[in-house]
ZADO-1210 file (C-alpha; in nm, 4 decimals, padded with zeros to 6 digits):
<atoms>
<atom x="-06.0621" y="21.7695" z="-01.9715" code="UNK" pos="1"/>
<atom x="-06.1387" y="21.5797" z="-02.2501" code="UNK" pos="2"/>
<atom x="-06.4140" y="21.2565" z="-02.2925" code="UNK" pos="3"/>
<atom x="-06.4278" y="21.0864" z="-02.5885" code="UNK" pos="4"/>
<atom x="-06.7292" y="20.7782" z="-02.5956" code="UNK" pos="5"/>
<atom x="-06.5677" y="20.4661" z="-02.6642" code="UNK" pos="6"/>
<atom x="-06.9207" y="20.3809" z="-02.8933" code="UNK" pos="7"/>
<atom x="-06.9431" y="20.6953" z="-03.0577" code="UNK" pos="8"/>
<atom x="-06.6063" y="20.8910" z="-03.0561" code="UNK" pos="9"/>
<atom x="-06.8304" y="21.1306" z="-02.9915" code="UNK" pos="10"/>
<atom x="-06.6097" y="21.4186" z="-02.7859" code="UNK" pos="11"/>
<atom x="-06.6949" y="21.6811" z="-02.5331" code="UNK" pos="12"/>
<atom x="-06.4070" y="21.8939" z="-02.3708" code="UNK" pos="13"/>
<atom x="-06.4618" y="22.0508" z="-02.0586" code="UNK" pos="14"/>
<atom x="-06.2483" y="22.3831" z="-01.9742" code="UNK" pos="15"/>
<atom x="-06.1400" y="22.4205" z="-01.6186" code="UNK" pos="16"/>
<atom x="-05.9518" y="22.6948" z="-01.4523" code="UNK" pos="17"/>
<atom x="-05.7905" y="22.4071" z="-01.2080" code="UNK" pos="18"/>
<atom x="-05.8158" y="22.0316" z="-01.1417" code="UNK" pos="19"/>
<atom x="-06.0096" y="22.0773" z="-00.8403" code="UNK" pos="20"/>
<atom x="-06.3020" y="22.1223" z="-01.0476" code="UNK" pos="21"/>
<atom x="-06.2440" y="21.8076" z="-01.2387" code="UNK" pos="22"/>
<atom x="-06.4633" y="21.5536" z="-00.9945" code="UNK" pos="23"/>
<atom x="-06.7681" y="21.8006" z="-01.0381" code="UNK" pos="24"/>
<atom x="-06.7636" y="21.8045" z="-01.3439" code="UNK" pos="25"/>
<atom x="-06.7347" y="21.4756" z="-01.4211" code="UNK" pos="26"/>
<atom x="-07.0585" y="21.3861" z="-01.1933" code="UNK" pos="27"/>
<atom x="-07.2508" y="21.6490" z="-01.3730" code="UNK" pos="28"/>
<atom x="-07.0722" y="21.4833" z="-01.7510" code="UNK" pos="29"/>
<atom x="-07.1996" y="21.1445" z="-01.6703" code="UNK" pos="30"/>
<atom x="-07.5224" y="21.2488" z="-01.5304" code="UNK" pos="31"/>
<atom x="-07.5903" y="21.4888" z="-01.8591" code="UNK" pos="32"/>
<atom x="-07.4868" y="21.2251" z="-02.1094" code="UNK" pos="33"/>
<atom x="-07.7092" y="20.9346" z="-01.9442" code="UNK" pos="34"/>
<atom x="-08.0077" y="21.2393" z="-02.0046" code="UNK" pos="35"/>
<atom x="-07.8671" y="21.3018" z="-02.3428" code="UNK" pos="36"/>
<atom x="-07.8452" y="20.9315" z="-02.4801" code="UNK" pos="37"/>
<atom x="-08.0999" y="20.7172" z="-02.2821" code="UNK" pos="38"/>
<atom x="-07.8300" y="20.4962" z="-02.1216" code="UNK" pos="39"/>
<atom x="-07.6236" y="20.3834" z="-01.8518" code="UNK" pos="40"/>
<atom x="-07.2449" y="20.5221" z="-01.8355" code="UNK" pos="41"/>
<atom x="-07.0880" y="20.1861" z="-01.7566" code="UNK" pos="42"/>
<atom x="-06.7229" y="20.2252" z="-01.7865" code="UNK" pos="43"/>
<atom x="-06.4779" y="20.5201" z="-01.7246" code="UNK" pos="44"/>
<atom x="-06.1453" y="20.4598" z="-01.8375" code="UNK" pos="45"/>
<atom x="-05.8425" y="20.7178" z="-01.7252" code="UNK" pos="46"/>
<atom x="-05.5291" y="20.7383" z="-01.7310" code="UNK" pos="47"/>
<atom x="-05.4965" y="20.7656" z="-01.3305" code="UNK" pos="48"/>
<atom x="-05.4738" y="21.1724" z="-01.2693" code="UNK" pos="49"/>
<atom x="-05.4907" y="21.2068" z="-00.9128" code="UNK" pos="50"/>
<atom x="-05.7961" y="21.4368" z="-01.0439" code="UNK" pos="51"/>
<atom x="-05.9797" y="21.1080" z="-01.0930" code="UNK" pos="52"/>
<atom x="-05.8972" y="20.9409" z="-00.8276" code="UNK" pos="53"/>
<atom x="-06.0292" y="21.0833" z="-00.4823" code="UNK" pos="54"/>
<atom x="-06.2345" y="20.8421" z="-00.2218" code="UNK" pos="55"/>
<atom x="-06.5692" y="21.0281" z="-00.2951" code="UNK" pos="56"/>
<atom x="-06.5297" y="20.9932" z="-00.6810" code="UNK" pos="57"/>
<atom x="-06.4564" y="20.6041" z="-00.6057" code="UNK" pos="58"/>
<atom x="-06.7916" y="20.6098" z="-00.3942" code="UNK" pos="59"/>
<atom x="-06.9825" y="20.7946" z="-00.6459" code="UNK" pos="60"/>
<atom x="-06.8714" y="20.5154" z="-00.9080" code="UNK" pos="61"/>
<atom x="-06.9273" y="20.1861" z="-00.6816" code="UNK" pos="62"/>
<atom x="-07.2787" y="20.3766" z="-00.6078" code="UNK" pos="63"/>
<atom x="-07.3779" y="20.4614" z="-00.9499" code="UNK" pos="64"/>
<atom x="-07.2329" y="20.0815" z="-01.1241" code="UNK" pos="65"/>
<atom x="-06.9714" y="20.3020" z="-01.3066" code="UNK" pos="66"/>
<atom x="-06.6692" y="20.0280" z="-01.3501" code="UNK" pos="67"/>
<atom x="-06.3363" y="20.2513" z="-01.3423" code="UNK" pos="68"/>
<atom x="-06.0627" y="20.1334" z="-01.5094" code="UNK" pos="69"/>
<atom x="-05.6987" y="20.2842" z="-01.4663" code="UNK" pos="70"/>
<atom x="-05.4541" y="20.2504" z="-01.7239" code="UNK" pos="71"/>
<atom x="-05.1196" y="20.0823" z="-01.6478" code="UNK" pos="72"/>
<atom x="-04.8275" y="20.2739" z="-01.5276" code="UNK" pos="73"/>
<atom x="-04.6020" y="20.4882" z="-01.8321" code="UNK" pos="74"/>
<atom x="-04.8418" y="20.2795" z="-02.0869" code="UNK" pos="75"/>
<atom x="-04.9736" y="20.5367" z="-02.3061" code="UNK" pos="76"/>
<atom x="-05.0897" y="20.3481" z="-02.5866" code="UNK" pos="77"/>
<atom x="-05.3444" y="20.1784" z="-02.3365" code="UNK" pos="78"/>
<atom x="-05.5249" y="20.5346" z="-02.3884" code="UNK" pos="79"/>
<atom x="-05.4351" y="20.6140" z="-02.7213" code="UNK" pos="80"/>
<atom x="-05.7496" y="20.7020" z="-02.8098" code="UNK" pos="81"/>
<atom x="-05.7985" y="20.9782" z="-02.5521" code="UNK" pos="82"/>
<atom x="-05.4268" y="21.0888" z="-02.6730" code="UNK" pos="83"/>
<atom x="-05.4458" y="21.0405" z="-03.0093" code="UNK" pos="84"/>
<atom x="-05.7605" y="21.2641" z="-03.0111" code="UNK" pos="85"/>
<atom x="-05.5981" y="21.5210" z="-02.7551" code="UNK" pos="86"/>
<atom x="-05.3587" y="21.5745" z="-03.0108" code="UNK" pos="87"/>
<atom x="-05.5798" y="21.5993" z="-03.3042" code="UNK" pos="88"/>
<atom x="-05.8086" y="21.8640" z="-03.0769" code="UNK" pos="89"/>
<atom x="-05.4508" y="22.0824" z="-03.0357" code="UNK" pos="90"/>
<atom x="-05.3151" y="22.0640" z="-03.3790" code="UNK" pos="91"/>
<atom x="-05.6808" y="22.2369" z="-03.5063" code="UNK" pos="92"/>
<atom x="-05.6659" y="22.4381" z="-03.2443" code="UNK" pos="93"/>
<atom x="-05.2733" y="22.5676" z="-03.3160" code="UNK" pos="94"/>
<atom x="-05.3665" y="22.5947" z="-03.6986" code="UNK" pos="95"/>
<atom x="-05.6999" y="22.7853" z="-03.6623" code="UNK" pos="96"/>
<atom x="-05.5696" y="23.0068" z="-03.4574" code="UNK" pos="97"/>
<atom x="-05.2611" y="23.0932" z="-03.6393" code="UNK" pos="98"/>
<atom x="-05.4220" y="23.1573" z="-03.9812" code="UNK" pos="99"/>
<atom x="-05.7338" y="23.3446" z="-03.8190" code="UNK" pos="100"/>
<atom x="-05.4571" y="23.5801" z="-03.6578" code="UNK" pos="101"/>
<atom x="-05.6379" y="23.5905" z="-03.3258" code="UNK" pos="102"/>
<atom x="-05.4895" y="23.6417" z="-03.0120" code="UNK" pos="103"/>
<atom x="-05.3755" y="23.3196" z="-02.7819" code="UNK" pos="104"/>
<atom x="-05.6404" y="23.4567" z="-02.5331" code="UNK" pos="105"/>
<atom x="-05.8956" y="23.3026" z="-02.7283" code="UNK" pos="106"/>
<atom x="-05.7927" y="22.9570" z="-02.7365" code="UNK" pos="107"/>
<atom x="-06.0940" y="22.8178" z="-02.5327" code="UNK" pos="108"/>
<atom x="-06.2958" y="22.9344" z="-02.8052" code="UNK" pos="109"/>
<atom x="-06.0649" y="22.7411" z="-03.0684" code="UNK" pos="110"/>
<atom x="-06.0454" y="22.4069" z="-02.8555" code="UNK" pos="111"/>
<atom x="-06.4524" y="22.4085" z="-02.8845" code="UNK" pos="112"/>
<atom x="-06.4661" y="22.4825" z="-03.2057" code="UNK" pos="113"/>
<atom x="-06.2318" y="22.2229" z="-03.3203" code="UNK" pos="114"/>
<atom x="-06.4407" y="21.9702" z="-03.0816" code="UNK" pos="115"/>
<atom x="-06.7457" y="22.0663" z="-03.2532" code="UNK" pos="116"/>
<atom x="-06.5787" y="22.0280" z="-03.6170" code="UNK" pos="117"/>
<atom x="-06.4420" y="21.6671" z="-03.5396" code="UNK" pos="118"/>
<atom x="-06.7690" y="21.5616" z="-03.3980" code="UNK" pos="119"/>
<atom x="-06.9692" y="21.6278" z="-03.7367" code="UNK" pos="120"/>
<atom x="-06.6904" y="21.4906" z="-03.9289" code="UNK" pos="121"/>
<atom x="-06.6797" y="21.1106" z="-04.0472" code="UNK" pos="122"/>
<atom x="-06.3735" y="20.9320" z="-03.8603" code="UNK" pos="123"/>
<atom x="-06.2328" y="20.6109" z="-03.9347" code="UNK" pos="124"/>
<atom x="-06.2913" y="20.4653" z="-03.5895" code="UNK" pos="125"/>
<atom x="-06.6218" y="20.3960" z="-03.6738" code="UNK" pos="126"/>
<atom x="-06.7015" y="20.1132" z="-03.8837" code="UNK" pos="127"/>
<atom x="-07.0052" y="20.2748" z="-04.0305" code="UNK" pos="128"/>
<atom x="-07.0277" y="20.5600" z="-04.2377" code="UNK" pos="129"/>
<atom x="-07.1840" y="20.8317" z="-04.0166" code="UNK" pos="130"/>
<atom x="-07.0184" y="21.0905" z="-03.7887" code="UNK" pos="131"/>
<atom x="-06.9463" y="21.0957" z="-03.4301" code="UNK" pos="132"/>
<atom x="-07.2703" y="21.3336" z="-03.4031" code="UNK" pos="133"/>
<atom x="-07.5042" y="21.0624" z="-03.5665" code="UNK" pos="134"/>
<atom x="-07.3511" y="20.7703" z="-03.3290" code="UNK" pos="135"/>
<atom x="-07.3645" y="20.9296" z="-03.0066" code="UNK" pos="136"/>
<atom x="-07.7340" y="21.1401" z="-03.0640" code="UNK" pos="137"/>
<atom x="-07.9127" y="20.8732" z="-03.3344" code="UNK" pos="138"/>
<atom x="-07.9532" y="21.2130" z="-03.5935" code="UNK" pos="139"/>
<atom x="-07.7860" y="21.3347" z="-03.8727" code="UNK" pos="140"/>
<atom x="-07.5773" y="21.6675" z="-03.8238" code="UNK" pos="141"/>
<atom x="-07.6262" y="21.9731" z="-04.0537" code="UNK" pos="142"/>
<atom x="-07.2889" y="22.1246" z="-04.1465" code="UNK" pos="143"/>
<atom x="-07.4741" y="22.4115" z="-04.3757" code="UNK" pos="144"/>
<atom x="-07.4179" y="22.6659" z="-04.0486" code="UNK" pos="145"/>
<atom x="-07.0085" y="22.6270" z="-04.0374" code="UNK" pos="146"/>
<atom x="-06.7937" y="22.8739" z="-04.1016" code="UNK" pos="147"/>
<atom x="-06.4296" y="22.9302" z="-04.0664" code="UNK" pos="148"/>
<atom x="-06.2907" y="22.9902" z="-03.7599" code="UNK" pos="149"/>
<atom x="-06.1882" y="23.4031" z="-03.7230" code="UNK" pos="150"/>
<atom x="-06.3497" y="23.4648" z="-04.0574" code="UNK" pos="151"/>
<atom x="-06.5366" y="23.8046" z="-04.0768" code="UNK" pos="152"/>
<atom x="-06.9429" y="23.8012" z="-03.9279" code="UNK" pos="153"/>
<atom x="-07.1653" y="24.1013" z="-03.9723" code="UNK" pos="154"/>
<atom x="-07.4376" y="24.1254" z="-03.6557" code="UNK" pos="155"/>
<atom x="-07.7215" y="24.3141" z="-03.6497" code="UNK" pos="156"/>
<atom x="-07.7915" y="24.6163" z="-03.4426" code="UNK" pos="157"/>
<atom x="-08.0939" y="24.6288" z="-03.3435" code="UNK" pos="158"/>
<atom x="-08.3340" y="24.9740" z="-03.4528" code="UNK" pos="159"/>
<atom x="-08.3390" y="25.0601" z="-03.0681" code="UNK" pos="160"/>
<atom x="-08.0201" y="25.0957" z="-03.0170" code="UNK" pos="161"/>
<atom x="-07.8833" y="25.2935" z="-03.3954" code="UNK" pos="162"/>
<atom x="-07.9042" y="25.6396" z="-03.4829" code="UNK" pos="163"/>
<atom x="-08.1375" y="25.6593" z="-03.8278" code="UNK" pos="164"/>
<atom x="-07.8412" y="25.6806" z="-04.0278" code="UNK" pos="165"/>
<atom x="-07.6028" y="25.4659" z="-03.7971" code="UNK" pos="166"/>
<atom x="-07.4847" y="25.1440" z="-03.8957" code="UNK" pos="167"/>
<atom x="-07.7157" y="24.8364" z="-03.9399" code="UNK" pos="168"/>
<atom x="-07.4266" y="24.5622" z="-03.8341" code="UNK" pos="169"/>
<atom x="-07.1100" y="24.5443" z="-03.6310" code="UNK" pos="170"/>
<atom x="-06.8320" y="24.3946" z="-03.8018" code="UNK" pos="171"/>
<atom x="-06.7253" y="24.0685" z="-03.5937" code="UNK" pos="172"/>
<atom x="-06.4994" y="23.7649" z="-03.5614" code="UNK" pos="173"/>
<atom x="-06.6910" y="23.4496" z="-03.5577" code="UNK" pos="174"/>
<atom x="-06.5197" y="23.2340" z="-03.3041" code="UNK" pos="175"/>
<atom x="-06.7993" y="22.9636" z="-03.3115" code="UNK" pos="176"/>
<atom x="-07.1608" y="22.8171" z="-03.1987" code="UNK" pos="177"/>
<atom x="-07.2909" y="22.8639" z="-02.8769" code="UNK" pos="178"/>
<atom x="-07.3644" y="22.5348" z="-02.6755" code="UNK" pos="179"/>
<atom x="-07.7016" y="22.6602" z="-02.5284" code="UNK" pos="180"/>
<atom x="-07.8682" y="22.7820" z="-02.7881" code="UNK" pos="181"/>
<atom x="-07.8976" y="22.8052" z="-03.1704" code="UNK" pos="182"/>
<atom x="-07.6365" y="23.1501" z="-03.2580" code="UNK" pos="183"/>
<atom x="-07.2899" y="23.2224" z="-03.3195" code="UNK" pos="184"/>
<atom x="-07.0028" y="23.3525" z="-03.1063" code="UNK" pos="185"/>
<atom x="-06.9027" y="23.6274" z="-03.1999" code="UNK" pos="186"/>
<atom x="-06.6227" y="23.8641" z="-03.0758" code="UNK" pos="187"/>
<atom x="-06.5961" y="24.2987" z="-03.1639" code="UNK" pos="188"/>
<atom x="-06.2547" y="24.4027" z="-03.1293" code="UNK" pos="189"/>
<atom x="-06.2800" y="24.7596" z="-03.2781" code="UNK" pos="190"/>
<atom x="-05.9748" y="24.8809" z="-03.4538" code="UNK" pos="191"/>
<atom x="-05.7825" y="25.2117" z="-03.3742" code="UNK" pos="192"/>
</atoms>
C-alpha cells in the first residue's frame, strides 16, 4: 500500500502479504503519523479498493473526523498523484534492481529504498524548495549516509566471534536503512 500526504508528498509504503491486512494497517498509519506530525489526519482519499471500504473502517473514520473521499468510477486521473507516484516508486525499483544484479526476491527491500530516496529528494509538487522529508517532519534531511542500492558494504565482525587471524568484515550487499534504528541493511550471500 502506498500513502502519499497531500501537504508534504511525503510517502510511506506499507508491504502486505494480503489485503486483509490493509484496514490494520491503515488505523495504526493514521494513528503513527498524527504522533509523528502533531496533527489531525483529516482527509483520506482512495481510489475505492474494497480493502478500504469495510463497515468498521467507515466507523473508525466517522469516529475519528477522518472525511473519506472515493474517487469516481474508471477516473484515474482523480488519483493521479497516488498513480503517478506508484509508478515512479516501480520504475526505481525495476532499475535498481536490474543494475545491482540482485535477485527479484529482494524487491521489498528495493520498493523501500526507492521510498526513502524520493522522500529526501526535492519534487516539483511542492512550491517551495525543500524535500518531502523537510515538509512532512519540519527538519532538514542528511543525504551524506546514501549509498547505491546493491553496491558492496564491508561489516564488522565483532573480536568475540573471529579467530585472531580471521577476517575483520564480511563482505555484504547494502540493500538499505533500517526504519527503527540508525544502521544499514545489509544482506551476505556467500559465493561458491
Amino acid at each position: 500500500m502506498t500513502f502519499l500526504d497531500s501537504h508534504s508528498h511525503y510517502l510511506k509504503v506499507v508491504l502486505l502479504k494480503s489485503k486483509n491486512k490493509a484496514e490494520e494497517q491503515l488505523k495504526s498509519l493514521i494513528e503513527r503519523t498524527e504522533v509523528e506530525i502533531g496533527c489531525h489526519v483529516n482527509f483520506f482519499r482512495s481510489d475505492g479498493g474494497k480493502e478500504y471500504s469495510s463497515d468498521s473502517l467507515k466507523k473508525y473514520f466517522k469516529l475519528y473526523g477522518v472525511h473519506y473521499k472515493l474517487t469516481n468510477l474508471d477516473t484515474p486521473q482523480e488519483n493521479g498523484s497516488a498513480k503517478q507516484v506508484n509508478h515512479t516508486i516501480l520504475d526505481m525499483a525495476h532499475t535498481m534492481i536490474k543494475e545491482s544484479d540482485l535477485l527479484e526476491s529482494f524487491w521489498l527491500h528495493v520498493v523501500n529504498y526507492a521510498t526513502y530516496i524520493l522522500n529526501r529528494v526535492p519534487t516539483h509538487a511542492i512550491k517551495k524548495d525543500i524535500t518531502p522529508y523537510q515538509a512532512y517532519t519540519g527538519n532538514k534531511p542528511s543525504v551524506a549516509h546514501l549509498q547505491v542500492f546493491g553496491c558492496i558494504a564491508h561489516t564488522l565482525i565483532p573480536k568475540s566471534k573471529r579467530s585472531k587471524f580471521g577476517s575483520k568484515s564480511l563482505q555484504c550487499t547494502h540493500l538499505g536503512y533500517s526504519p527503527r534504528k540508525k544502521a544499514y541493511i545489509l544482506v551476505h550471500c556467500p559465493s561458491g
